[in-house]
N, C-alpha and C positions, 0 to 999 in steps of 0.2 A: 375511657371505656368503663372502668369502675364504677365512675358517679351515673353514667346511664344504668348499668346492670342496679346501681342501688334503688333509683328514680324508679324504675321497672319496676322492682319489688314492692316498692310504697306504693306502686298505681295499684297493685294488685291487694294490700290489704296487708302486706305483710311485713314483717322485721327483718330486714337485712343483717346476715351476719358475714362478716370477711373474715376467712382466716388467712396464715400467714403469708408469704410471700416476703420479698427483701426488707431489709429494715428502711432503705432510704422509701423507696415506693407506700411501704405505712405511711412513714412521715409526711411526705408527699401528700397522701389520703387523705389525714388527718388534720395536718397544718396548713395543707396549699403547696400545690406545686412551685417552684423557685421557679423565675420568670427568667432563664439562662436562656438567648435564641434557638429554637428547633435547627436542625440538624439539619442542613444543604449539602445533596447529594452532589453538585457539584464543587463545592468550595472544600469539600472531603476528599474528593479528588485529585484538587490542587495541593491539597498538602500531600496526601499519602507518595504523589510525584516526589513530593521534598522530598519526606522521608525516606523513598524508598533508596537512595545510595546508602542510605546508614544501616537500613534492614537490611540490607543485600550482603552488608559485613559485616550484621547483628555488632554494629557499633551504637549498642544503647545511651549511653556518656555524649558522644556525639548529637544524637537525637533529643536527646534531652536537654542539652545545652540550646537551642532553640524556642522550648517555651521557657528555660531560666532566662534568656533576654526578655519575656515580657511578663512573666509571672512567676518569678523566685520562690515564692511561699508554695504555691500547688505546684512547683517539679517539685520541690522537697518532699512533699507528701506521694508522690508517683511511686506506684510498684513497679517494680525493674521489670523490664520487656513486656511490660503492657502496653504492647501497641497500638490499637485500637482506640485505648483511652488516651494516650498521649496525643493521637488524631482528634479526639472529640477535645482537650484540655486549649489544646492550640487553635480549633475553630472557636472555642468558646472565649479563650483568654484573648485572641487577636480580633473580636467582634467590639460593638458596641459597650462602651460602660453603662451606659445609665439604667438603672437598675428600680421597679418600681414596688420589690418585695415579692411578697408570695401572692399565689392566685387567692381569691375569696372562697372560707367555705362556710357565707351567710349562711341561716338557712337549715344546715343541716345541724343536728347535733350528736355525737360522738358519744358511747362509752366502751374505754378501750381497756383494753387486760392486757397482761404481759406474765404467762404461766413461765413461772420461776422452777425448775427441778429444788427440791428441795435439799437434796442432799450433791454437792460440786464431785464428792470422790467418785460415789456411783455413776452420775452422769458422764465422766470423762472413762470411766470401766464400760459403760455403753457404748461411747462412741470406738472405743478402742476395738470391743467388740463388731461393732458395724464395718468397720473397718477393714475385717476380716471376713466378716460373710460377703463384704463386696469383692474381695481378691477371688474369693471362694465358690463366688457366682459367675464368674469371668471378664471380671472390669478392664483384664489383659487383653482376650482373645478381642472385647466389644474394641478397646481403641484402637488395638493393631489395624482389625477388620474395616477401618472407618480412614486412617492412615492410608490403608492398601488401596482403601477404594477412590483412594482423593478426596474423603467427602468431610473431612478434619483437618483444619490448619491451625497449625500447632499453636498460633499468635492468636487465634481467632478470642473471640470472649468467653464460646465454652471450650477451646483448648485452654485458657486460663482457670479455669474452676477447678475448684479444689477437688483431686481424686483425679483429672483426665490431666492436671499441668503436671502431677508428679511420678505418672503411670508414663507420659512423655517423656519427660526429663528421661526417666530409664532406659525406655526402647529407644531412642535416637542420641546413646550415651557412644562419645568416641570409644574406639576398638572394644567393644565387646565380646566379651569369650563365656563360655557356658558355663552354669554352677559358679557366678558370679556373687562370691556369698557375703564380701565386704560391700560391693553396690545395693545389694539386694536388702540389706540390711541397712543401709542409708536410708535407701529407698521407705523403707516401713517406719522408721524414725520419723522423717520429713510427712509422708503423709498421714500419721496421728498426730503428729506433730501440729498442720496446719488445722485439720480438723477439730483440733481441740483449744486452738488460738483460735478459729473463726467463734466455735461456742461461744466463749468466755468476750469476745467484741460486741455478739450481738445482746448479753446481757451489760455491757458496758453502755452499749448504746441506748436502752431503755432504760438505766440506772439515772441516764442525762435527764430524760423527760417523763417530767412529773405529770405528764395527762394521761399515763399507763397505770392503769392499777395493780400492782404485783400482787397475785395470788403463789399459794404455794402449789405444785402439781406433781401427782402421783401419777407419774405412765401408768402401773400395774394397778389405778383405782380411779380411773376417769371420768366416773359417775359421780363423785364429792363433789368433785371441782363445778362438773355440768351443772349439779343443785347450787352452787353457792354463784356464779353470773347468773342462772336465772333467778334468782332471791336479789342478786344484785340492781340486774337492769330494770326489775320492775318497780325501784324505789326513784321516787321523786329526781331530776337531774341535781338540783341545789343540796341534799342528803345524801345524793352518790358522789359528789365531790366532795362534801364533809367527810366520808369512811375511806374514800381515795388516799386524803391528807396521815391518815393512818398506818398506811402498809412501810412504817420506816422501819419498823421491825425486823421487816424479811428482808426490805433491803442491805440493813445493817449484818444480818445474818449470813447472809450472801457474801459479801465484803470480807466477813470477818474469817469466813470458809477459806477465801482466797487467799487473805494471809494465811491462814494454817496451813494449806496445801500446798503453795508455793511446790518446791523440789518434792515436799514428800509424798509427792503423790508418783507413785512407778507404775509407768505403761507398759503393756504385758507385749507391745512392740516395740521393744526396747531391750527386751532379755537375749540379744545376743543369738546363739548358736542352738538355744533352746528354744525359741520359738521359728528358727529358721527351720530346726528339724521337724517339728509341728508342718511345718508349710511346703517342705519337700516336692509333694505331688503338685503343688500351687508353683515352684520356681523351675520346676520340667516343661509345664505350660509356657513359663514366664521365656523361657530360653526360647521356644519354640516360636511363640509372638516376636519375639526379639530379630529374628532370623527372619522375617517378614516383613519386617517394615523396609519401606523403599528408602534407596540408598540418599536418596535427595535429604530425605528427613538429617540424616546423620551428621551429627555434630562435629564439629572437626576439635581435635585434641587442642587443649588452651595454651597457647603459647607459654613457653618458659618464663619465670617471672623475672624484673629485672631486682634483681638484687642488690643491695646496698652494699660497695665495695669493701667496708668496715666490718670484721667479724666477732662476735660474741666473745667474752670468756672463754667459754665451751667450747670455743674455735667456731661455730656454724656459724651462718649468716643470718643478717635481719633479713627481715623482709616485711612487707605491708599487708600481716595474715591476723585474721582474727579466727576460733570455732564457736560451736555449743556446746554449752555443758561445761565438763572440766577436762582439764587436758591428763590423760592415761598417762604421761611418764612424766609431768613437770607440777603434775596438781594445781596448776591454776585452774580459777573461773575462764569466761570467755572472757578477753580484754577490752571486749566492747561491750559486755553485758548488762552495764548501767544505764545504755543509751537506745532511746527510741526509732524507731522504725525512720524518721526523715534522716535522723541525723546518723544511722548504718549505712543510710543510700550515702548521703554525703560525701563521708569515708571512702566509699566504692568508687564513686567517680572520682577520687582522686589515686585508686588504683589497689586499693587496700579488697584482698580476697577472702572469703571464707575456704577453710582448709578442716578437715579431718583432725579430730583433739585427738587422735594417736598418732599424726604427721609430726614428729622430731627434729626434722631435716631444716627449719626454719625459725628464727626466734622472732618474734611479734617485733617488732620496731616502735609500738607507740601503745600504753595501757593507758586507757582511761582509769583515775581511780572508783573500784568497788571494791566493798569491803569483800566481795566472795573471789575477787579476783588474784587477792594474796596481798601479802607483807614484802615487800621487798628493800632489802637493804639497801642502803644507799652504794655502799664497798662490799661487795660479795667474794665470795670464793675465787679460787685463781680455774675452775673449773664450773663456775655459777653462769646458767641462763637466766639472764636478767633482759627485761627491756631496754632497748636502748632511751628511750622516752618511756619516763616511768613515774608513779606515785611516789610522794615523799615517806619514809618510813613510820608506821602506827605512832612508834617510840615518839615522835616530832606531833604529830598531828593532833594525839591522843592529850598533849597538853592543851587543845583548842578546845576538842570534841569534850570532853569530859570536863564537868559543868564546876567539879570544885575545884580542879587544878587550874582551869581556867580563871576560875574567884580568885585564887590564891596567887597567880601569876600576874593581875592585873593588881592586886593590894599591893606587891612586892615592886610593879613598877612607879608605882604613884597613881594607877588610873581608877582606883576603885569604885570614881564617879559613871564611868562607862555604864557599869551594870545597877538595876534595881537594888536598895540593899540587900546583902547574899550572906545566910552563913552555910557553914557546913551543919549539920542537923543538932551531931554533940553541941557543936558549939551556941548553937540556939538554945536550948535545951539552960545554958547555964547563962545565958542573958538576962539581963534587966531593963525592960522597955520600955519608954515612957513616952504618954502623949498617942499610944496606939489605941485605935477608936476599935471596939470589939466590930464592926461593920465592914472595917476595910478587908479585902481581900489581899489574901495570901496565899503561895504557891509550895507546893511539895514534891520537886521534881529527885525523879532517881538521874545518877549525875550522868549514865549515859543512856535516858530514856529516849525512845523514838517514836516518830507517828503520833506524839500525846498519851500514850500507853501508860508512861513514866511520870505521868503531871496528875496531881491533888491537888483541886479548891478546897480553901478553907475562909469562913469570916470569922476572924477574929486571931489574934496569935495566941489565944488560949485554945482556943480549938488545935491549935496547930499541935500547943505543946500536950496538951491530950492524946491526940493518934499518934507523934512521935513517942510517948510515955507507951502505950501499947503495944507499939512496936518493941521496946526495949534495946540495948545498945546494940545490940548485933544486926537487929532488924534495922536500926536507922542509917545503921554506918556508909551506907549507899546514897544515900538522899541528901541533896542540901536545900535549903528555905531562902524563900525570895519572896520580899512583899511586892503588889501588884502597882503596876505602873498605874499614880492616881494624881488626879480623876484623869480617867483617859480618854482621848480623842477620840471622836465616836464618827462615822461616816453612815449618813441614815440611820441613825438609831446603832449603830453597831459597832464594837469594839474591831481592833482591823490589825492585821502583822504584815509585816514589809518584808519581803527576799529579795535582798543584795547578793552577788556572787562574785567571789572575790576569785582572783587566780595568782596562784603563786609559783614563780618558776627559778632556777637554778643551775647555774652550769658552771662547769670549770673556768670557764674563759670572762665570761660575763657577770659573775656572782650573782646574789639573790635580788629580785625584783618582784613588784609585787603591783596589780592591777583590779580595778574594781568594773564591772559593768555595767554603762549606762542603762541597762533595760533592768530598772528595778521592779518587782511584781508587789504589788497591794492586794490582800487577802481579805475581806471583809468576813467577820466572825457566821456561822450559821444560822445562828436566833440576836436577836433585838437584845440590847445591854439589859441588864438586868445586876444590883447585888445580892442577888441572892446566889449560894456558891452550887447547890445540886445543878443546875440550868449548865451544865459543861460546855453546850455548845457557845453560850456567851461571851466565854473567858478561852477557852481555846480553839484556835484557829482550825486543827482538824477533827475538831469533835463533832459529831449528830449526823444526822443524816446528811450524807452527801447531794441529795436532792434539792436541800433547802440552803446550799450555798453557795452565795454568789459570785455571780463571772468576775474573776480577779480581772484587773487591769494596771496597766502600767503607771508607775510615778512621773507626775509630770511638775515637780514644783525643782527647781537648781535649790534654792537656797536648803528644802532640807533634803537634796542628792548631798551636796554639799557638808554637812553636819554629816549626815551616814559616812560619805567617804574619811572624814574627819575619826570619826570613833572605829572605822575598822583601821585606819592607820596606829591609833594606839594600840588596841586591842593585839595587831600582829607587832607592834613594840615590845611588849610585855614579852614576846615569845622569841623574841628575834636570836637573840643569843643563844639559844639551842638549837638551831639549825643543823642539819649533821654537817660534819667537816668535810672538807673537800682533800684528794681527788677522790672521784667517786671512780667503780669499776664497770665498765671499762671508761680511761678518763674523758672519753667525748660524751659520756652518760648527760643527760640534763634531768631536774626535777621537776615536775608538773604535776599542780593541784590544783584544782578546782573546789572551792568554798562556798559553803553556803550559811550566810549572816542573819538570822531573823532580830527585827527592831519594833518595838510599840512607840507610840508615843502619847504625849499627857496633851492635857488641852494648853498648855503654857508653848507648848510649839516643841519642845526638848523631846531627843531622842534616845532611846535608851535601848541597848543592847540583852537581845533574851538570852542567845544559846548560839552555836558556831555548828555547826555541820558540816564533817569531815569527808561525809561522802552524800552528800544532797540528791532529791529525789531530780529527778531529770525526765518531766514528762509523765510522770507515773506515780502511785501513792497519793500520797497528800497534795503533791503538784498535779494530778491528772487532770483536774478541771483547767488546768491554766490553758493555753494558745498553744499549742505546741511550734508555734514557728519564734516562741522566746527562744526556746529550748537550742532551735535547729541553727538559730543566729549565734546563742552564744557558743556551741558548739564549734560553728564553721568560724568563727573570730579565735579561737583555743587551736586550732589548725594552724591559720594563717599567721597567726604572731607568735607562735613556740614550736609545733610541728613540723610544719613542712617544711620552715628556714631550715631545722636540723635534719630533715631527711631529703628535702628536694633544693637544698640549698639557696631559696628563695628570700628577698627581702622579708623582714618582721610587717605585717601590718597589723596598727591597733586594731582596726573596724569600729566597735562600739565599747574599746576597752580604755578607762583613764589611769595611770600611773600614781601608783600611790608613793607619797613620800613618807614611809615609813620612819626612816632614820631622824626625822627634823619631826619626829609627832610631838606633842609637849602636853604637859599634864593638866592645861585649862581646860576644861567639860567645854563641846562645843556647842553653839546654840547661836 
């Protein structure tokens, strides 16, 4: 319907302009429609029959086990009780494979924008605002009214839309009583909450494709922006994709927003009892909708949880609870907070609930490690809430994670060949080099740098010892020097780093073990190799624009899987003997970590060890461009082989995990 309305407007002389509408339906616009089979009103039928015993007892897990028999990867990515699409995912996934790509859009030609707010804090101050004029305008009384009349199903596509799924959630919440001002206050969390997680996806989503020219855009100055696309579109097509190739700026800008925002950004629906009293007149309405909606709709109270016979320190019980935020009396993060959207579903379906961060009544049974999520001792207090499945303590890890303890741990066990030569910065400082070509590259990382934030190109080790002479000793004492893996192995012109993920686990019964993951990811660097050292994105893997780098893919060679599992068994050699001691509290505790290994390699085939990551990105950050179904694999393999044996009593399975033989590692460089 699109490409005729467009066809229309060129018969008539004129320039079609589309504005927004959903991000996939752009794509669609602009790339070609995906050739998925159209939609048979009958074969929707047959399924929705399936489904409907599992709807009927809103057994989601149930339903959804259904398209995991034929398509594992997209349930993992399914939003929980999106019915409808679970109907569409299962006519699609149980149709025809062959697949002949997208529709053609010969013919036409495209120049696309993508108006960026310029500023992220004010933008989510907007939305937050909106937010509020929507309660304010009676987005309660419209869906009550729509509920009462029958003419809204709660599962329906726009029962799911953000603003009508969480205004639901409310009015059809088991027993509700009036002046309900802990729900109520949920209630406004979760919906700026989504509103401002939907913002931040649809700029994620345009961040991917580089056919959108990011401008920057002022709501309150509309008219800049209007002069700078018409100055735009009237240039040449081959000139508009040369200035296209430009906007890495704003995208970097953006990026660089959202790490500084991160937690620091406070939504004014979020203040508690101070904006509940702001909203007053708005939660009188809200009771009164509430007392309207038909009793059909009404949730029924969730069953008791089943709780893990075994109880806490503290005395209370585990249980399989994760929240948001930090928890009000125990100060953790959320203990699922590192992990992405498939692999929370995951979790869920194996029975794990979201709970209220001021609910005390429960101790989390399994933290994934984040560093915002706490330190936990391996032997805590005779009164300590500890997880029963939990992180190995900083004190242990922080000899991996931190780049010269790690040098100094591997020199002291014989391995020093593992890493590139390393010193610690002083100690560079007072070396004598010989044979070093002022061209090679050299590195200057801070020893617990993240993201690339913490890394300096330098060519030459006189340059090196230059900017550390600048620095002076207090400034350098953070930093140690590593020359560059050379000449290095280039893939398409490009320098490339490898993430391995290592798991390391621990229990009373069983002592320490340690596993490596078959699905190794290859990063290909940003820009084309290059020695000259400003060109950052050359030399480091998450440097420059995130637009211009490419779709990681998996390691498919054994021999150097093989060499990698090889040098991550020394590497945790060097460390082994610091383990915390065992028993740990309470003594069925077990330890579980998940690692993350980055490796280069030279052209001579040798591989060589950059940095160890104590809490690796998972999906997100520097990993965002990877497949999220590496992510949701190794995740659900970290379940089944340390998890759930410990909480659901279940055999160990590896999945895609190989056993490392740590203890028999020996000090020949593998290759």
């Amino acid at each position: 319907e699109a490409l005729r309305l467009i066809d229309d407007v060129h018969a008539r002389g004129k320039l079609p302009i589309v504005v927004g509408g959903s991000c996939m339906y752009l794509d669609w616009l602009v790339h070609g429609e995906p050739d998925a089979p159209k939609s048979d009103s009958e074969v929707q039928v047959g399924i929705a029959e399936e489904l409907r015993p599992f709807h009927d007892v809103r057994d989601w897990d149930g339903a959804l086990a259904l398209l995991s028999a034929v398509d594992p990867v997209k349930a993992a990515s399914m939003t929980r009780n999106h019915w409808s699409r679970l109907t569409r995912q299962l006519e699609v996934s149980r149709g025809p494979r062959s697949r002949t790509g997208r529709a053609s859009r010969q013919g036409y030609v495209f120049k696309s924008f993508f108006l960026c707010p310029e500023d992220r804090h004010a933008l989510f101050n907007r939305i937050d605002g909106r937010c509020l004029k929507m309660l304010r305008a009676g987005l309660f009384e419209e869906v009550a009214r729509l509920l009462e009349r029958g003419s809204l199903d709660p599962q329906s596509t726009a029962g799911c839309a953000i603003g009508y799924r969480q205004v639901i959630d409310y009015l059809t919440r088991p027993e509700p009583h009036d002046r309900d001002v802990r729900a109520f206050e949920d209630f406004l969390r979760t919906f700026g909450t989504a509103t401002r997680r939907y913002a931040r996806s649809q700029v994620q989503w345009f961040a991917r494709d580089s056919d959108f020219f990011w401008l920057a855009a002022n709501p309150f100055n509309p008219d800049v922006v209007g002069d700078e696309i018409r100055r735009l579109i009237a240039r040449p097509q081959a000139e508009f994709e040369g200035l296209a190739r430009l906007d890495g700026v704003l995208r970097e800008r953006w990026a660089s927003q959202g790490r500084a925002t991160g937690a620091a950004f406070a939504s004014c629906l979020e203040f508690g009892s101070s904006i509940v009293e702001e909203l007053e007149g708005v939660l009188r309405t809200v009771d009164a909708c509430t007392r309207r909606v038909p009793e059909r709709f009404r949730r029924q109270p969730v069953a008791a949880m089943v709780m893990l016979t075994l109880a806490s320190p503290c005395g209370k019980p585990f249980g399989k609870v994760y929240w948001g935020g930090r928890h009000q009396a125990w100060g953790w993060g959320n203990p699922l907070g590192k992990l992405h959207k498939q692999a929370v579903q995951v979790l869920e379906s194996y029975g794990w609930r979201r709970v209220d961060e001021r609910d005390d009544s429960i101790v989390p049974a399994f933290c994934w490690p984040t560093r915002k999520a706490g330190d936990f001792l391996a032997s805590g207090g005779a009164d300590a809430a500890l997880p029963l499945v939990r992180p190995f303590p900083q004190e242990f890890t922080q000899r991996l994670d931190d780049k010269s303890e790690l040098a100094a741990h591997l020199s002291a066990a014989g391995f020093a060949g593992v890493l590139p030569p390393t010193w610690l910065a002083h100690d560079f400082m007072a070396s004598e080099l010989c044979g070093d070509n002022e061209q090679d590259i050299w590195f200057v990382k801070h020893n617990l740098g993240v993201k690339g934030n913490g890394v300096h190109v330098f060519a030459g080790s006189g340059a090196v010892k230059s900017r550390l002479e600048e620095l002076g000793p207090r400034g350098r004492h953070t930093f140690i020097v590593q020359r560059g893996v050379a000449p290095p192995d280039l893939h398409e012109g490009r320098k490339w780093m490898l993430r391995a993920h290592a798991l390391l686990h621990c229990s009373g019964a069983g002592g320490a073990r340690a596993y490596c993951h078959s699905d190794m990811v290859v990063i290909d660097h940003g820009q084309l190799y290059t020695e000259q050292p400003h060109v950052r994105a050359a030399h480091i893997s998450s440097a420059g624009n995130p637009k211009n780098w490419p779709k990681p893919y998996l390691l498919e060679c054994e021999p150097a899987a093989q060499q990698v599992r090889a040098l991550m068994e020394q590497t945790l050699a060097a460390v082994w003997q610091f383990l915390p001691p065992r028993p740990f509290a309470p003594p069925e505790s077990e330890l579980c970590q998940v690692l993350g290994f980055d490796f280069a390699a030279d052209t001579h085939g040798r591989y060589w060890l950059l940095e160890v990551n104590n809490y690796p990105a998972i999906a997100s950050g520097t990993m965002e461009h990877v497949d999220t179904s590496v992510y949701t694999n190794l995740v659900r393999d970290v379940l089944q082989l340390v998890v759930l044996p410990r909480l659901d009593g279940i055999l160990p399975v590896l999945g895609g995990f190989v056993k490392l033989d740590v203890e028999g590692a020996n000090g020949a460089p593998p290759g």
